[in-house]
mmCIF file of the protein (N, C-alpha, C, O) and its ligand, coordinates in Angstrom:
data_MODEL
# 
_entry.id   MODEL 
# 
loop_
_entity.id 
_entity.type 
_entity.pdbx_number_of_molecules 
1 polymer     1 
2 non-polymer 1 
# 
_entity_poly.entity_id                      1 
_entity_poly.type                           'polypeptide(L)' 
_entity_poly.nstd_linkage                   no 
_entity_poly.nstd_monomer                   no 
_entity_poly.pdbx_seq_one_letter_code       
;(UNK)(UNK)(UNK)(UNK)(UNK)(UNK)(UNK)(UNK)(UNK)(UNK)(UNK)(UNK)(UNK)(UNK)(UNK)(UNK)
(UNK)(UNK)(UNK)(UNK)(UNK)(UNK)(UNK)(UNK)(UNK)(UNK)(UNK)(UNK)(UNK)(UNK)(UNK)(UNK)
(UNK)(UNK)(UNK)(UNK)(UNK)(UNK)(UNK)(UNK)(UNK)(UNK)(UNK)(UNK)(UNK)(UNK)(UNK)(UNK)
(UNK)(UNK)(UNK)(UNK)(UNK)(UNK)
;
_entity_poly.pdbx_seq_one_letter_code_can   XXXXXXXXXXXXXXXXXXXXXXXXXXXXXXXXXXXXXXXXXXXXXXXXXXXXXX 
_entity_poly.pdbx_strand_id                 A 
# 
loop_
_entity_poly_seq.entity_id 
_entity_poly_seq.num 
_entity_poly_seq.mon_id 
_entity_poly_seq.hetero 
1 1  UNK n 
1 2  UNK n 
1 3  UNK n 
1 4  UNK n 
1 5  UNK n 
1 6  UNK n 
1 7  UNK n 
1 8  UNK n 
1 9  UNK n 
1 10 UNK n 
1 11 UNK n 
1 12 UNK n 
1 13 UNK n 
1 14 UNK n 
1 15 UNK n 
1 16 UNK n 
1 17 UNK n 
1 18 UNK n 
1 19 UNK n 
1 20 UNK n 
1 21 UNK n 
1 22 UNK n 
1 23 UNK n 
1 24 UNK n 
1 25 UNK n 
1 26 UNK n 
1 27 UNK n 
1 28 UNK n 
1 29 UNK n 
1 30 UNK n 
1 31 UNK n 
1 32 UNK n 
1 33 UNK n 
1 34 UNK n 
1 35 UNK n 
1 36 UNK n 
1 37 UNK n 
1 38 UNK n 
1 39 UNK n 
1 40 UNK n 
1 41 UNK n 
1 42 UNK n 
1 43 UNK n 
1 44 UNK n 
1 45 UNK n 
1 46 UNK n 
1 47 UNK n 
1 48 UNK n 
1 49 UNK n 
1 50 UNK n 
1 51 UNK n 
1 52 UNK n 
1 53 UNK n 
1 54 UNK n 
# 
loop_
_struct_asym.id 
_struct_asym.entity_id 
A 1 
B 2 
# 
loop_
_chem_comp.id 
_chem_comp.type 
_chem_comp.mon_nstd_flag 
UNK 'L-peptide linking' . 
ZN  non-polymer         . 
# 
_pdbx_entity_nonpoly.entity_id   2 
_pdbx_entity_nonpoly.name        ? 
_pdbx_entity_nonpoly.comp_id     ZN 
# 
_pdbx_nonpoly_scheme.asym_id         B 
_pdbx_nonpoly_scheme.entity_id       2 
_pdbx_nonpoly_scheme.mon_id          ZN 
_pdbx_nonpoly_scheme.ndb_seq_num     1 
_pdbx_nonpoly_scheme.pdb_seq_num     101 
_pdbx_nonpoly_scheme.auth_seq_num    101 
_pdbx_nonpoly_scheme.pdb_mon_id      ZN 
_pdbx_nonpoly_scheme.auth_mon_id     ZN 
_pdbx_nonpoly_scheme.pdb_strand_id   A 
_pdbx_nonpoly_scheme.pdb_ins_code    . 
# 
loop_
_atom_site.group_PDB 
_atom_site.id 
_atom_site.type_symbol 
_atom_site.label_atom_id 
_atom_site.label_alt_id 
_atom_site.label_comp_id 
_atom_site.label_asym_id 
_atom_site.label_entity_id 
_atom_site.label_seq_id 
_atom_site.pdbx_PDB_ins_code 
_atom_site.Cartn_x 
_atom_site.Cartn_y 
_atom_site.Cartn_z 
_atom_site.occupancy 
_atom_site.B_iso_or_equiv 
_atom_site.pdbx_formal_charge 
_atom_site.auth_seq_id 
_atom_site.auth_comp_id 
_atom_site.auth_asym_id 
_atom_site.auth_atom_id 
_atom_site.pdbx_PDB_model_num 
ATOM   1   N  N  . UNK A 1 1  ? -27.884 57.509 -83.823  1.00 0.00 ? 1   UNK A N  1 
ATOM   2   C  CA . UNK A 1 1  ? -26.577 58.070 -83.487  1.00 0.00 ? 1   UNK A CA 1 
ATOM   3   C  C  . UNK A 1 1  ? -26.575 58.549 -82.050  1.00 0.00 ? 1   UNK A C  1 
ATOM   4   O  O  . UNK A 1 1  ? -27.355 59.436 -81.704  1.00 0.00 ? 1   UNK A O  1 
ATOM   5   N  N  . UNK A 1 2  ? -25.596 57.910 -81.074  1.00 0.00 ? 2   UNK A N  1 
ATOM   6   C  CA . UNK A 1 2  ? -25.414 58.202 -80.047  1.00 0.00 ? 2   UNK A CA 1 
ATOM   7   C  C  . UNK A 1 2  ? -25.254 59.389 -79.630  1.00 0.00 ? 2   UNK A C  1 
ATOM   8   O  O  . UNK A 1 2  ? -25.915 60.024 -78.809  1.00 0.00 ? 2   UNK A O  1 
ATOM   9   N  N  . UNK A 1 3  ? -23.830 59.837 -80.564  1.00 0.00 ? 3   UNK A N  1 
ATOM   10  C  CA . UNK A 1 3  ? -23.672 61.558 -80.238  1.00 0.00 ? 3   UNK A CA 1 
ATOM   11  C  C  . UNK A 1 3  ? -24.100 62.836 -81.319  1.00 0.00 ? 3   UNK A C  1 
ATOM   12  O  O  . UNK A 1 3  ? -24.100 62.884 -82.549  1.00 0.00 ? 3   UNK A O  1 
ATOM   13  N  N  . UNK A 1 4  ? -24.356 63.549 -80.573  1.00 0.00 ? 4   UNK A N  1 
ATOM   14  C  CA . UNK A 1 4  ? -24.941 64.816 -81.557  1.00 0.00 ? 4   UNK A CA 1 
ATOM   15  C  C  . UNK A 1 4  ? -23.712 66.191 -82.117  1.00 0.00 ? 4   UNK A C  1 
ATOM   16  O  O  . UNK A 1 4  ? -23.515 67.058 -81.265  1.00 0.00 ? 4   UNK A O  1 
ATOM   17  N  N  . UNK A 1 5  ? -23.296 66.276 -82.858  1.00 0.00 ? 5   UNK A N  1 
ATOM   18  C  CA . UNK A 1 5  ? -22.442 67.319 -83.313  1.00 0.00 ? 5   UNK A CA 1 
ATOM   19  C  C  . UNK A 1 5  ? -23.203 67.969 -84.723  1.00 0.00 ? 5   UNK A C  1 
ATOM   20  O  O  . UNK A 1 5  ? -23.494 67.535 -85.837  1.00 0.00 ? 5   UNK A O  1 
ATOM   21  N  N  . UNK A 1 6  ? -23.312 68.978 -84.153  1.00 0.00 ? 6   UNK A N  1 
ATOM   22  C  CA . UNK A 1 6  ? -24.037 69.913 -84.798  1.00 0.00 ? 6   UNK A CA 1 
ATOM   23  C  C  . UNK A 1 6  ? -23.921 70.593 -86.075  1.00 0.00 ? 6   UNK A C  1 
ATOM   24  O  O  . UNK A 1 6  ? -24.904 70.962 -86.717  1.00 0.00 ? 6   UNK A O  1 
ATOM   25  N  N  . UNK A 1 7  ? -22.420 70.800 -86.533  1.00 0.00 ? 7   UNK A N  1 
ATOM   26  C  CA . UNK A 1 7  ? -21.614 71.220 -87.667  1.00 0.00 ? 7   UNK A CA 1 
ATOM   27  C  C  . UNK A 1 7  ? -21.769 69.950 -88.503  1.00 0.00 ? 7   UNK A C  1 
ATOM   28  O  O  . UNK A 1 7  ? -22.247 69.873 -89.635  1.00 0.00 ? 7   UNK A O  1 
ATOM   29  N  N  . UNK A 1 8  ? -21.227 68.867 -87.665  1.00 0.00 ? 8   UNK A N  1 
ATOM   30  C  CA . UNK A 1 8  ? -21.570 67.550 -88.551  1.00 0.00 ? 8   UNK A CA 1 
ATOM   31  C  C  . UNK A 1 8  ? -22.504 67.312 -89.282  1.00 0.00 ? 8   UNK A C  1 
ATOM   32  O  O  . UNK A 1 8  ? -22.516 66.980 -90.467  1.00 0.00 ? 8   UNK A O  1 
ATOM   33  N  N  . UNK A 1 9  ? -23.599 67.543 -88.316  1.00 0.00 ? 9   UNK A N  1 
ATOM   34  C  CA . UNK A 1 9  ? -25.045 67.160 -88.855  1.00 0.00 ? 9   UNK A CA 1 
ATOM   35  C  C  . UNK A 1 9  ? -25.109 67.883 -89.785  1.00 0.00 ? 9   UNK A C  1 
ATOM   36  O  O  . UNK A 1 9  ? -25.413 67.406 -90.879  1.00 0.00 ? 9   UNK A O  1 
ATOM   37  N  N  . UNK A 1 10 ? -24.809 69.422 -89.625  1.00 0.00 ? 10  UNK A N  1 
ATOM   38  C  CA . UNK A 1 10 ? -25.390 70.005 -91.061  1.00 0.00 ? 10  UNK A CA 1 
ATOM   39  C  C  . UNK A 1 10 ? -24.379 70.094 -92.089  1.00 0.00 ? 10  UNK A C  1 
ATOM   40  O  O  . UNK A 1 10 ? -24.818 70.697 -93.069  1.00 0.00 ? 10  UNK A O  1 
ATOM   41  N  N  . UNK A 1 11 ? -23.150 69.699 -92.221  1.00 0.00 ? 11  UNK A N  1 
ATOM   42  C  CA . UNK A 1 11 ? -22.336 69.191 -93.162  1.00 0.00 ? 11  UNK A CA 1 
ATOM   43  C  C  . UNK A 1 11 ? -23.168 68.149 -94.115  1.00 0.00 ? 11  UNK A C  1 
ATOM   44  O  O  . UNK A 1 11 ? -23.327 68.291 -95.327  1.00 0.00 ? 11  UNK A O  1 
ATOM   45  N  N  . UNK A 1 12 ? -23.647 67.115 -93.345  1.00 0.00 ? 12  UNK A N  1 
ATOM   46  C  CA . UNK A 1 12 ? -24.015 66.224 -94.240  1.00 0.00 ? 12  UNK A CA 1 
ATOM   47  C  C  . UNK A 1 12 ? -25.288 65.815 -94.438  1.00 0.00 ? 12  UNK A C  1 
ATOM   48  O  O  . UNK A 1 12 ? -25.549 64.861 -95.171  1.00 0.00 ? 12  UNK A O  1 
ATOM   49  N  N  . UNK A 1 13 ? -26.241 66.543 -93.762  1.00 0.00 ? 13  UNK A N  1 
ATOM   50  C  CA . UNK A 1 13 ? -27.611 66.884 -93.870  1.00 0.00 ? 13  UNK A CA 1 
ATOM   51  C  C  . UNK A 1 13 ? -28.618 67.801 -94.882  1.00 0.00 ? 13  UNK A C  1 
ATOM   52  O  O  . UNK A 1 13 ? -29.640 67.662 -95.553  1.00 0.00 ? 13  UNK A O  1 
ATOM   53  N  N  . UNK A 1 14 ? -27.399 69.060 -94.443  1.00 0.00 ? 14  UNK A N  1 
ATOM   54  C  CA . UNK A 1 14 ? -27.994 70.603 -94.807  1.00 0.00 ? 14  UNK A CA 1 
ATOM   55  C  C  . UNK A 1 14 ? -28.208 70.101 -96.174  1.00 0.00 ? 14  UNK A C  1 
ATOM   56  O  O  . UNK A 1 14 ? -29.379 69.736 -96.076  1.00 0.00 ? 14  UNK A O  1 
ATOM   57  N  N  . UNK A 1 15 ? -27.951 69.910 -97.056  1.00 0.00 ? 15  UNK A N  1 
ATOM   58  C  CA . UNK A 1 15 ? -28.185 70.346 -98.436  1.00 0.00 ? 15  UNK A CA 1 
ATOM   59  C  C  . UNK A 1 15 ? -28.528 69.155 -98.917  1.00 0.00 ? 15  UNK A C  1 
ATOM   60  O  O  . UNK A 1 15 ? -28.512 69.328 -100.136 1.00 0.00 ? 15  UNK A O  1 
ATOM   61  N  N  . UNK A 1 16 ? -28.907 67.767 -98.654  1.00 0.00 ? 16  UNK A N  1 
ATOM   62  C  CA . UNK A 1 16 ? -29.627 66.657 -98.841  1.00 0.00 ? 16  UNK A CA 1 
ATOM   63  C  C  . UNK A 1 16 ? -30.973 66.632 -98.911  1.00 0.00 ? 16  UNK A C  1 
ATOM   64  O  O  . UNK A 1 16 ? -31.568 67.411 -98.167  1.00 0.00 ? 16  UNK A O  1 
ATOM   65  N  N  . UNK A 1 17 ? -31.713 65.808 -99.745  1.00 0.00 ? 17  UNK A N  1 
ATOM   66  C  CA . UNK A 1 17 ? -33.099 65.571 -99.963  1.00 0.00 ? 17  UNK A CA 1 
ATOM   67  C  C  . UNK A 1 17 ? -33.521 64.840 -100.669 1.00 0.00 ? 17  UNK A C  1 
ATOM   68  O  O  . UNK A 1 17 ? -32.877 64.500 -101.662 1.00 0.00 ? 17  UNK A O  1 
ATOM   69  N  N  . UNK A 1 18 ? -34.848 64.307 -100.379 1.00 0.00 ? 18  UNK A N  1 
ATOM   70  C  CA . UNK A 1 18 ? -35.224 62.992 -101.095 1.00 0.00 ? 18  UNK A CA 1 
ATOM   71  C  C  . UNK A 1 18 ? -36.575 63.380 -101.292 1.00 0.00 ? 18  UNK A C  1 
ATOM   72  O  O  . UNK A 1 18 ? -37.338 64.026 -100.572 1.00 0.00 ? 18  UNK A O  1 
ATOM   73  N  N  . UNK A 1 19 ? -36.750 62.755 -102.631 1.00 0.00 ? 19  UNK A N  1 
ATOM   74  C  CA . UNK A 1 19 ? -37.694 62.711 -102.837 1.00 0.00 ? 19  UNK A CA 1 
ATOM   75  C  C  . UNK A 1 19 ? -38.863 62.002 -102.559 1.00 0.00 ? 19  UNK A C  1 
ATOM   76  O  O  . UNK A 1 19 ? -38.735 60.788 -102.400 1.00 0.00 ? 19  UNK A O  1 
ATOM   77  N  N  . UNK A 1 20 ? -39.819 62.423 -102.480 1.00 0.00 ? 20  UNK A N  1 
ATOM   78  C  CA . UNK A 1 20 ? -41.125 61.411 -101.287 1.00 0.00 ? 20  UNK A CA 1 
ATOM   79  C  C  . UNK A 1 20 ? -41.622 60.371 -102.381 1.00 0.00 ? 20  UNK A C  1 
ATOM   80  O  O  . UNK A 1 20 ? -41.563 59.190 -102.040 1.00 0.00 ? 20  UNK A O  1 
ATOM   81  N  N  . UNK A 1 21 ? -42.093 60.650 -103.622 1.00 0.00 ? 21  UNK A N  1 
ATOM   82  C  CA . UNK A 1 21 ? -42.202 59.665 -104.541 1.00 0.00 ? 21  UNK A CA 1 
ATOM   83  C  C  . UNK A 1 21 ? -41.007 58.442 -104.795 1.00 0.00 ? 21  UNK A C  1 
ATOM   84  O  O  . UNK A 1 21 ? -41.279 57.282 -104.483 1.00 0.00 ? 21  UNK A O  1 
ATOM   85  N  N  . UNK A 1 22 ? -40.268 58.635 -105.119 1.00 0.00 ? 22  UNK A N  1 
ATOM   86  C  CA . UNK A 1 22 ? -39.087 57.461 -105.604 1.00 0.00 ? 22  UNK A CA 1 
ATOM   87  C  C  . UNK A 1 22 ? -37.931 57.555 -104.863 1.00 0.00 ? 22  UNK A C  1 
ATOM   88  O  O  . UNK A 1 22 ? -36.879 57.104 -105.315 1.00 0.00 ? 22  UNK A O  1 
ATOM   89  N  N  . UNK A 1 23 ? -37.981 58.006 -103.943 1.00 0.00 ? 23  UNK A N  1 
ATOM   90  C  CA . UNK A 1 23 ? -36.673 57.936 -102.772 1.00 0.00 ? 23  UNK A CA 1 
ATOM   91  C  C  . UNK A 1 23 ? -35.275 57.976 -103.610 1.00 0.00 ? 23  UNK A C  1 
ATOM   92  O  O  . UNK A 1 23 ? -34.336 57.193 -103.468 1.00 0.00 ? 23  UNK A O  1 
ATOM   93  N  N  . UNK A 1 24 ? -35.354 59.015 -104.467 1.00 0.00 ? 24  UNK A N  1 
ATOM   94  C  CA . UNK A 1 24 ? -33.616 59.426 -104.462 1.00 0.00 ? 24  UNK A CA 1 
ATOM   95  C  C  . UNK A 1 24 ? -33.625 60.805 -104.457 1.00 0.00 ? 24  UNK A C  1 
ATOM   96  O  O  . UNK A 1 24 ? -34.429 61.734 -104.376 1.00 0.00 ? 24  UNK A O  1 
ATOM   97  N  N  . UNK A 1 25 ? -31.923 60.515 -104.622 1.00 0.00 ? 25  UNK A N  1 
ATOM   98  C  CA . UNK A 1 25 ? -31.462 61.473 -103.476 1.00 0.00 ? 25  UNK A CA 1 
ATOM   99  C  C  . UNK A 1 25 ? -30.898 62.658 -103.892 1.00 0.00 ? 25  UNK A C  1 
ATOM   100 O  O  . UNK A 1 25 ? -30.083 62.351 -104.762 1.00 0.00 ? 25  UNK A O  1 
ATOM   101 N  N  . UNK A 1 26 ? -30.901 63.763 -103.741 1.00 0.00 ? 26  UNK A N  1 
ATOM   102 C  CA . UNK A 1 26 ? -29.801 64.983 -104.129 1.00 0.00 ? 26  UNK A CA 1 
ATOM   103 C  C  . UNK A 1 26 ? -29.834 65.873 -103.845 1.00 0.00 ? 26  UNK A C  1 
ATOM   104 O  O  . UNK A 1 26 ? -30.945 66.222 -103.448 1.00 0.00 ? 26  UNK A O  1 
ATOM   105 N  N  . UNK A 1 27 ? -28.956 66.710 -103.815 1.00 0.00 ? 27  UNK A N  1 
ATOM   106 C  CA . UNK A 1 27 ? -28.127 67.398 -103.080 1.00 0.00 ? 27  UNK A CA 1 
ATOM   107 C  C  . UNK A 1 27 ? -28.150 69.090 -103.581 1.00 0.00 ? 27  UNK A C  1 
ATOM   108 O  O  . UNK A 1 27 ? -27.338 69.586 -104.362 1.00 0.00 ? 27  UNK A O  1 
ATOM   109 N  N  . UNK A 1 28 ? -29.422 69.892 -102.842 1.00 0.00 ? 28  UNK A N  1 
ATOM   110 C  CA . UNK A 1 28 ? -29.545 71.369 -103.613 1.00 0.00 ? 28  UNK A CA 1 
ATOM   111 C  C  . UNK A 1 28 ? -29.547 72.198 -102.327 1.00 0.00 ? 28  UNK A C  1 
ATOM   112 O  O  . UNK A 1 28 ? -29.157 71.813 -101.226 1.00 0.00 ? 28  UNK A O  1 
ATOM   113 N  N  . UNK A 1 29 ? -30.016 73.318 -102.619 1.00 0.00 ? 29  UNK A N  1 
ATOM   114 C  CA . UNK A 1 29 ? -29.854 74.451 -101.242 1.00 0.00 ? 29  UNK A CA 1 
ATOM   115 C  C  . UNK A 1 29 ? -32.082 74.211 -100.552 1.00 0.00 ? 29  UNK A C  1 
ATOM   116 O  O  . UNK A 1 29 ? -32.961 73.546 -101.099 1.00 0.00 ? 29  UNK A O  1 
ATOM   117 N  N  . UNK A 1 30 ? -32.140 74.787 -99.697  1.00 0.00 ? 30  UNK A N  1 
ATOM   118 C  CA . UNK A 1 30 ? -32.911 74.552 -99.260  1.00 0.00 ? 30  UNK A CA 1 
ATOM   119 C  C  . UNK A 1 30 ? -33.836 75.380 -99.532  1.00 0.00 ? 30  UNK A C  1 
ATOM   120 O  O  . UNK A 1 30 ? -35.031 75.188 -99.305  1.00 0.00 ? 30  UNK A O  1 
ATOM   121 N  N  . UNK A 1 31 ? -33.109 76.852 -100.292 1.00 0.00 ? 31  UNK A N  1 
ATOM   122 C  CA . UNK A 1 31 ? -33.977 78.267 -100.348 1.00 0.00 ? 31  UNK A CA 1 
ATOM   123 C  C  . UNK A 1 31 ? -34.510 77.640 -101.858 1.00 0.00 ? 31  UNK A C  1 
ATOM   124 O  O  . UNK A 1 31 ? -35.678 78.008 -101.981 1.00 0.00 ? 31  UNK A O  1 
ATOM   125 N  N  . UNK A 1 32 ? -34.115 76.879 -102.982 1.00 0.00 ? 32  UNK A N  1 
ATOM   126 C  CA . UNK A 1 32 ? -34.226 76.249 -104.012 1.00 0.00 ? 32  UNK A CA 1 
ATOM   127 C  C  . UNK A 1 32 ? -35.737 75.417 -104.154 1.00 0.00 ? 32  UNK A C  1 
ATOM   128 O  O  . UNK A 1 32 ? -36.805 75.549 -104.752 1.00 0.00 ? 32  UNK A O  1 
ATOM   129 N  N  . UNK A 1 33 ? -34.788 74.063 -102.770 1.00 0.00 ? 33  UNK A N  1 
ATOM   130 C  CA . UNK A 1 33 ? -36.784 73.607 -102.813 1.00 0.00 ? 33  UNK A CA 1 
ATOM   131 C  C  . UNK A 1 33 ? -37.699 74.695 -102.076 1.00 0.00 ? 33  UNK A C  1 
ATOM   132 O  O  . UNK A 1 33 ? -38.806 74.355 -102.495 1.00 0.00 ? 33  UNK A O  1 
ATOM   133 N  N  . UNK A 1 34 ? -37.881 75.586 -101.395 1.00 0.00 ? 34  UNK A N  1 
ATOM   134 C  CA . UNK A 1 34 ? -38.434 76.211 -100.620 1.00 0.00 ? 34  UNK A CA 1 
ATOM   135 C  C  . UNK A 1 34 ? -39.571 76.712 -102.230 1.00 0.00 ? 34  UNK A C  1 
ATOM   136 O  O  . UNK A 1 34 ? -40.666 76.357 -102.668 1.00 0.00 ? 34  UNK A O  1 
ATOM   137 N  N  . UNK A 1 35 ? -38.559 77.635 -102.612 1.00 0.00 ? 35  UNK A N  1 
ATOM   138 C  CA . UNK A 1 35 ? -39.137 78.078 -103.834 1.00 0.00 ? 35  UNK A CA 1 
ATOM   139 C  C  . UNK A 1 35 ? -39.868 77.134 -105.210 1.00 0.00 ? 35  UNK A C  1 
ATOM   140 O  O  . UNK A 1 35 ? -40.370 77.703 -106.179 1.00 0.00 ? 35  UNK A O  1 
ATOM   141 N  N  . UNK A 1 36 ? -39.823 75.995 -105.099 1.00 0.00 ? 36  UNK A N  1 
ATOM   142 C  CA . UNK A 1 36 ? -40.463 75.175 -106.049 1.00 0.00 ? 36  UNK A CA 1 
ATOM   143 C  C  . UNK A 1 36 ? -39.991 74.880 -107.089 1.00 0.00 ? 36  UNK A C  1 
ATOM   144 O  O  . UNK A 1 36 ? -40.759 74.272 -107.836 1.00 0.00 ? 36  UNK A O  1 
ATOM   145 N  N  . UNK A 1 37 ? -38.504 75.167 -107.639 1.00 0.00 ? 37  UNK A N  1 
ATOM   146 C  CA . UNK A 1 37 ? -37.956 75.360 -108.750 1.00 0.00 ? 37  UNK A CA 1 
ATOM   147 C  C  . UNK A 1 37 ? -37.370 73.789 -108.922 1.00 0.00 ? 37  UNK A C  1 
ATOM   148 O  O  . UNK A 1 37 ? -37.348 73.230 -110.019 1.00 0.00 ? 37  UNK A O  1 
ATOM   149 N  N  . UNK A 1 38 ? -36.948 73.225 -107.803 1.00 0.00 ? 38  UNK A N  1 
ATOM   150 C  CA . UNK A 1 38 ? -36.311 71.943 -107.780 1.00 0.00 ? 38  UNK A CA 1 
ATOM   151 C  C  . UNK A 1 38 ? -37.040 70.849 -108.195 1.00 0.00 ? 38  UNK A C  1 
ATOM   152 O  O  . UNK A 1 38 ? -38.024 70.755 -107.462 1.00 0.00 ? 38  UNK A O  1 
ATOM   153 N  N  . UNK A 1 39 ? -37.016 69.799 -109.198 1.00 0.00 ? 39  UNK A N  1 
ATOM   154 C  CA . UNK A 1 39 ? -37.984 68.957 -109.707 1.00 0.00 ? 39  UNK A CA 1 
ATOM   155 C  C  . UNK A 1 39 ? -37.197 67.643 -109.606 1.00 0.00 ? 39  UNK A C  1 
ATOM   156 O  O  . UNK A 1 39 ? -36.134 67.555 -110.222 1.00 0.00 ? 39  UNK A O  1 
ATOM   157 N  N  . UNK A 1 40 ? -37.783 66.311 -108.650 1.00 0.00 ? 40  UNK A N  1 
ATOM   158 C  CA . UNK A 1 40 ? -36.916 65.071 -108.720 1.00 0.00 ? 40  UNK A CA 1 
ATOM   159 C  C  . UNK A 1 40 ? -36.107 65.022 -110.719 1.00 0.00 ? 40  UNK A C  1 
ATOM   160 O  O  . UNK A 1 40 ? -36.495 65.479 -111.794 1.00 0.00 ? 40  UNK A O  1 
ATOM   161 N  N  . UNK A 1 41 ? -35.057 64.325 -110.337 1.00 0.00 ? 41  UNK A N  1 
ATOM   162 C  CA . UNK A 1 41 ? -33.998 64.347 -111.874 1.00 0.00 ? 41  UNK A CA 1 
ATOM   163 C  C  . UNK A 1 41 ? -35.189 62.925 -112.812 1.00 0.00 ? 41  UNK A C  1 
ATOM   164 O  O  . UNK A 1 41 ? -35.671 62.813 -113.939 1.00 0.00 ? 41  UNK A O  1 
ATOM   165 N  N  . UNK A 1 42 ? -35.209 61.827 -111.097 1.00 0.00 ? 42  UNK A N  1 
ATOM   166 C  CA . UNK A 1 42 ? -35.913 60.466 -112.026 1.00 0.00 ? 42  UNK A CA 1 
ATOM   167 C  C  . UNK A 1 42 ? -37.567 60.599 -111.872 1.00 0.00 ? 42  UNK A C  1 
ATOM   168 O  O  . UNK A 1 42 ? -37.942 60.053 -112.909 1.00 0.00 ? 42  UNK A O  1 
ATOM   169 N  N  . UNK A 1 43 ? -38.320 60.862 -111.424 1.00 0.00 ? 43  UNK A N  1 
ATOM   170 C  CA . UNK A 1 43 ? -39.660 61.218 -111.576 1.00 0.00 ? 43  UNK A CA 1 
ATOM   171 C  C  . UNK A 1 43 ? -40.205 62.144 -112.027 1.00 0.00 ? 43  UNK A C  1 
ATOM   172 O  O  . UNK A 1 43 ? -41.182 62.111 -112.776 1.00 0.00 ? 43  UNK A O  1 
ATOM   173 N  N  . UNK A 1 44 ? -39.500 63.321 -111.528 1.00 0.00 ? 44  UNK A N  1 
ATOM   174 C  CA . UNK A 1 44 ? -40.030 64.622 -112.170 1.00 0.00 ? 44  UNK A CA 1 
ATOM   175 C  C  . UNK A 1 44 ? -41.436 65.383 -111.371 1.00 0.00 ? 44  UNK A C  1 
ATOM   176 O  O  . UNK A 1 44 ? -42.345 66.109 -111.774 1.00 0.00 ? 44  UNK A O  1 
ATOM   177 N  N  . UNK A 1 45 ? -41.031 64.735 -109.921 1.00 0.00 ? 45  UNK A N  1 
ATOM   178 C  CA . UNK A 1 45 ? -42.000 64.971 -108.775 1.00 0.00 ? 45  UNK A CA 1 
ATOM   179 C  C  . UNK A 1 45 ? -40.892 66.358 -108.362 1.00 0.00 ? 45  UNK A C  1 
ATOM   180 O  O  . UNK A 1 45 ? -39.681 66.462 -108.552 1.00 0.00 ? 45  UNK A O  1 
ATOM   181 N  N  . UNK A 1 46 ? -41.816 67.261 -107.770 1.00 0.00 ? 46  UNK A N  1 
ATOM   182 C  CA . UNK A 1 46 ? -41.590 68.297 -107.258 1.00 0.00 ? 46  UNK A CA 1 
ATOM   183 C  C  . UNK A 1 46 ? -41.848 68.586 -105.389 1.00 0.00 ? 46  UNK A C  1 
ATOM   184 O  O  . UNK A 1 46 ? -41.680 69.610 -104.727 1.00 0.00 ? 46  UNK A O  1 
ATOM   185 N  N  . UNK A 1 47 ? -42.444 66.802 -104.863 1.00 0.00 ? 47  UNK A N  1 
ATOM   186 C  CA . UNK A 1 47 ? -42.232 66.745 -103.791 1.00 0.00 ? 47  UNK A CA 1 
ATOM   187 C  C  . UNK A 1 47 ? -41.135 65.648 -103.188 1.00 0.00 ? 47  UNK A C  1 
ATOM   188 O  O  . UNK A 1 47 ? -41.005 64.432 -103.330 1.00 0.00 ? 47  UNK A O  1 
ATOM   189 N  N  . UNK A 1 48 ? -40.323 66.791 -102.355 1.00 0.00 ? 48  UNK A N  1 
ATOM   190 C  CA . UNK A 1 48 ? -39.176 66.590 -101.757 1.00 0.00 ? 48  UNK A CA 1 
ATOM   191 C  C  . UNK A 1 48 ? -38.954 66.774 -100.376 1.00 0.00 ? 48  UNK A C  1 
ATOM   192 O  O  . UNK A 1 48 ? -39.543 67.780 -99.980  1.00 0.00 ? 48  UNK A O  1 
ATOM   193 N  N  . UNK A 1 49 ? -38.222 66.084 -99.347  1.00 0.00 ? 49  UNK A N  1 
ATOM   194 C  CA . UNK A 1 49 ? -38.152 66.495 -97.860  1.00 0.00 ? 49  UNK A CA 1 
ATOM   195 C  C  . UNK A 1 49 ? -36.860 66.251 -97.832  1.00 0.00 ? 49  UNK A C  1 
ATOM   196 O  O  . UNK A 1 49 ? -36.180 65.617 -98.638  1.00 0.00 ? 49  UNK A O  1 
ATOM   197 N  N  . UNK A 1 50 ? -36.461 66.961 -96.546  1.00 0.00 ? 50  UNK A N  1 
ATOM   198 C  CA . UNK A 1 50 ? -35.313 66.881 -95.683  1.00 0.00 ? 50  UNK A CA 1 
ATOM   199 C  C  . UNK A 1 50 ? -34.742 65.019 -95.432  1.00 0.00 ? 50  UNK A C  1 
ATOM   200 O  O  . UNK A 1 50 ? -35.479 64.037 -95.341  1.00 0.00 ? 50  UNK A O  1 
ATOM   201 N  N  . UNK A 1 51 ? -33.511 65.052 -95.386  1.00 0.00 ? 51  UNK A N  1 
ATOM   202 C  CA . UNK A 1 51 ? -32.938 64.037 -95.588  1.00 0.00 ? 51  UNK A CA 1 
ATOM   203 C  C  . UNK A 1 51 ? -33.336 63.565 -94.509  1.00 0.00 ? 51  UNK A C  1 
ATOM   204 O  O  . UNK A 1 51 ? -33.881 62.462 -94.485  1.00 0.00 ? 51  UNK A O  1 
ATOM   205 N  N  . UNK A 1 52 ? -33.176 64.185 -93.569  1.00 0.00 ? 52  UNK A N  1 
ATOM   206 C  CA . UNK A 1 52 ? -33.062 64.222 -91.918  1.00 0.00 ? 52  UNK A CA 1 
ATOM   207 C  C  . UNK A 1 52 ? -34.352 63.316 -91.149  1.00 0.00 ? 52  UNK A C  1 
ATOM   208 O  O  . UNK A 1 52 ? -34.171 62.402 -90.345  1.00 0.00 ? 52  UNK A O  1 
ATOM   209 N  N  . UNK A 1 53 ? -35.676 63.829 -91.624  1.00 0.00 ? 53  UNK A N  1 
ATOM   210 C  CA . UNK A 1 53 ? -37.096 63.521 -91.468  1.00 0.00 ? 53  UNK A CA 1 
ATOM   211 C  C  . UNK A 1 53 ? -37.223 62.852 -91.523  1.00 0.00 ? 53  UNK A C  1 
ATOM   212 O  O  . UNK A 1 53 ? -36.566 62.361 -92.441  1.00 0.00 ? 53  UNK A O  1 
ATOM   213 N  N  . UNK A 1 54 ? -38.141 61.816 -90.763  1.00 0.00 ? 54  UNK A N  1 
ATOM   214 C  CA . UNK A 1 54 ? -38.725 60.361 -90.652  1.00 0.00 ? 54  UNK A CA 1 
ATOM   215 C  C  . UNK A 1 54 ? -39.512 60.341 -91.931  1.00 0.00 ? 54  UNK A C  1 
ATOM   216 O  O  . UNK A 1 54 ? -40.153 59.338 -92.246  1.00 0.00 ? 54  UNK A O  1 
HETATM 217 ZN ZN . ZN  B 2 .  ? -38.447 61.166 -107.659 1.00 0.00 2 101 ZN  A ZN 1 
# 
């Protein structure tokens, strides 16, 4: 992406995440995974990253 807008980004960033095992996708608060409570829906892996991240 050429241009950077900042509100944008975290409109549709902020609350996205994928899971590192089976790459899908959804949509929780960040203080959620922080805390460990969030578990992928289709694996049931509990490791998850930022949508954003390479
Ligand atoms: Zn998964």
């Amino acid at each position: 992406m050429a241009t950077k807008i900042p509100v944008a980004q975290a409109r549709l960033f902020a609350n996205r995440f994928v899971c590192k095992k089976c790459g899908h996708k959804m949509r929780t608060q960040a203080t959620r995974i922080l805390s460990g409570k969030i578990r992928c829906r289709k694996c049931n892996s509990n490791a998850l990253r930022s949508i954003r991240r390479k």
